[in-house]
C-alpha positions as CSV (number, residue, x, y, z in Angstrom):
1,X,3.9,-5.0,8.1
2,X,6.9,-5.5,5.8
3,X,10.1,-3.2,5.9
4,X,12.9,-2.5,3.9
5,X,16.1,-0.6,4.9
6,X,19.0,0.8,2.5
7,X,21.7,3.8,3.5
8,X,19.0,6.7,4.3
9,X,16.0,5.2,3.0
10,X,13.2,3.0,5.1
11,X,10.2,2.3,3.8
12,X,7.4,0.5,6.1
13,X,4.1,-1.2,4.4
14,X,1.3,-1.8,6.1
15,X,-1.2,-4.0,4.9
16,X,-5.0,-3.7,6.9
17,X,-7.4,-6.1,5.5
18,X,-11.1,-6.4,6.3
19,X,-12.8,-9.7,5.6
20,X,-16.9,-10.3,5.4
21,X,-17.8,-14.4,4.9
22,X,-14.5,-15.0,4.7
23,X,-13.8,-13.1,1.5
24,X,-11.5,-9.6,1.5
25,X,-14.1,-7.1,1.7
26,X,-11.8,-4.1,1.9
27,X,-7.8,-3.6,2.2
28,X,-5.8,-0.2,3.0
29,X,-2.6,-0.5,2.3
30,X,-0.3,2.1,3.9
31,X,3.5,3.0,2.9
32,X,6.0,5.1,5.0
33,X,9.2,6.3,3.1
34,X,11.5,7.8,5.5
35,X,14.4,9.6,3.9
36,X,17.7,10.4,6.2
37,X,21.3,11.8,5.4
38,X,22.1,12.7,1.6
39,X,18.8,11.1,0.3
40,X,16.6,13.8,1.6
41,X,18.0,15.5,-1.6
42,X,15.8,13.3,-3.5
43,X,12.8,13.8,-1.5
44,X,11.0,15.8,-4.4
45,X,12.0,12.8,-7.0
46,X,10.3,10.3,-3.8
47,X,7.2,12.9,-4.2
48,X,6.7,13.2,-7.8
49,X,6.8,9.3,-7.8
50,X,4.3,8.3,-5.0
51,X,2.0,11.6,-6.9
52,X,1.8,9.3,-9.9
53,X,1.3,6.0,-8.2
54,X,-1.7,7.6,-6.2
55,X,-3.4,9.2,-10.1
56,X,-3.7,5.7,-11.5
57,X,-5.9,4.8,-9.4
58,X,-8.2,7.1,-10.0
59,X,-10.1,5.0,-12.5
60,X,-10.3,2.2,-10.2
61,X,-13.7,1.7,-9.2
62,X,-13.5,1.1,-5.6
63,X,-10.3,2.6,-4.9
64,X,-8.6,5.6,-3.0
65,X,-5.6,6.6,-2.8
66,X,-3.6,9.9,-1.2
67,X,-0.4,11.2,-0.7
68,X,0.8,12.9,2.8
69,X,4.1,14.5,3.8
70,X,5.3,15.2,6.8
71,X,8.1,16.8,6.8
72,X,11.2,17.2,4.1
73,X,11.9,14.0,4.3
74,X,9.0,11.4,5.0
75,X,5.8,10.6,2.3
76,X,3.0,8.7,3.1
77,X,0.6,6.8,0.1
78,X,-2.1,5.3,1.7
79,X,-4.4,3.3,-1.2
80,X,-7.7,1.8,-0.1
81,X,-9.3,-0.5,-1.5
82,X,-13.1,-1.6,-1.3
83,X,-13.7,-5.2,-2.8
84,X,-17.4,-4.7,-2.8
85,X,-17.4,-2.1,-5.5
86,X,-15.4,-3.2,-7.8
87,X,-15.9,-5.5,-10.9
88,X,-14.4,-9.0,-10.5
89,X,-12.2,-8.1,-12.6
90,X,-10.5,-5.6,-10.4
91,X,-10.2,-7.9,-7.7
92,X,-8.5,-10.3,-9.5
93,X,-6.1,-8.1,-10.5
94,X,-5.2,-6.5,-7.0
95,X,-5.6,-9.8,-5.2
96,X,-8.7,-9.4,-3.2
97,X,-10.3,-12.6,-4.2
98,X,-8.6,-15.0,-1.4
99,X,-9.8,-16.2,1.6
100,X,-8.4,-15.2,5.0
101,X,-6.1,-18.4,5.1
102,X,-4.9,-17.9,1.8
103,X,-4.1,-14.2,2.3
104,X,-2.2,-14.8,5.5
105,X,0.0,-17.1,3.8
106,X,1.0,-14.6,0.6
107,X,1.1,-11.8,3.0
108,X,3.7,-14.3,5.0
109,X,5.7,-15.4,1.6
110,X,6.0,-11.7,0.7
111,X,7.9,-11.3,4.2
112,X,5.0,-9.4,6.2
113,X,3.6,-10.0,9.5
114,X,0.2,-11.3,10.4
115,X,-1.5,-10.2,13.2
């Protein structure tokens, strides 16, 4: 879990990872934007945004991704991804190549906790 706080806006990422022989097998990766004060305002901007995060990854075999709301002033993407369909390729470039040690130690250089 990594957060980041700024005058009405938090936004909380969890990443979930799944390993299988030590190898990512499959990773959901889950972000909370919590909007308070004067930035609700902006809360259709926040929407519109995380909307066209989610669509590109629509050609990504292996990939899912949605968009919740609850609320006026909290958005939820939640993009999942599954290592074992996609091309080598596609793991490279999202990162789902490294082993459980190496992982944990990005994941702690990028600020998150590993539990």
């Amino acid at each position: 879990t990594n957060t980041a706080t700024a005058e009405g806006f938090t936004n909380e990422t969890t990443k979930t990872y799944t390993f299988k022989n030590n190898k990512i097998s499959k990773l959901e990766e889950k972000s909370v934007v919590k909007l308070s004060g004067d930035t609700t305002q902006y809360f259709n901007d926040y929407k519109t945004s995380a909307d066209k995060t989610v669509e590109q990854f629509k050609s990504v075999n292996g990939a899912s991704a949605k968009v919740s709301t609850n609320n006026s002033s909290e958005i939820t993407v939640t993009v999942t991804y599954n290592a074992d369909k996609m091309s080598e390729s596609e793991r490279q470039t999202y990162s789902l190549n490294e082993s459980i040690e190496s992982a944990q130690d990005i994941l702690t250089k990028e600020g998150y906790t590993c539990k």
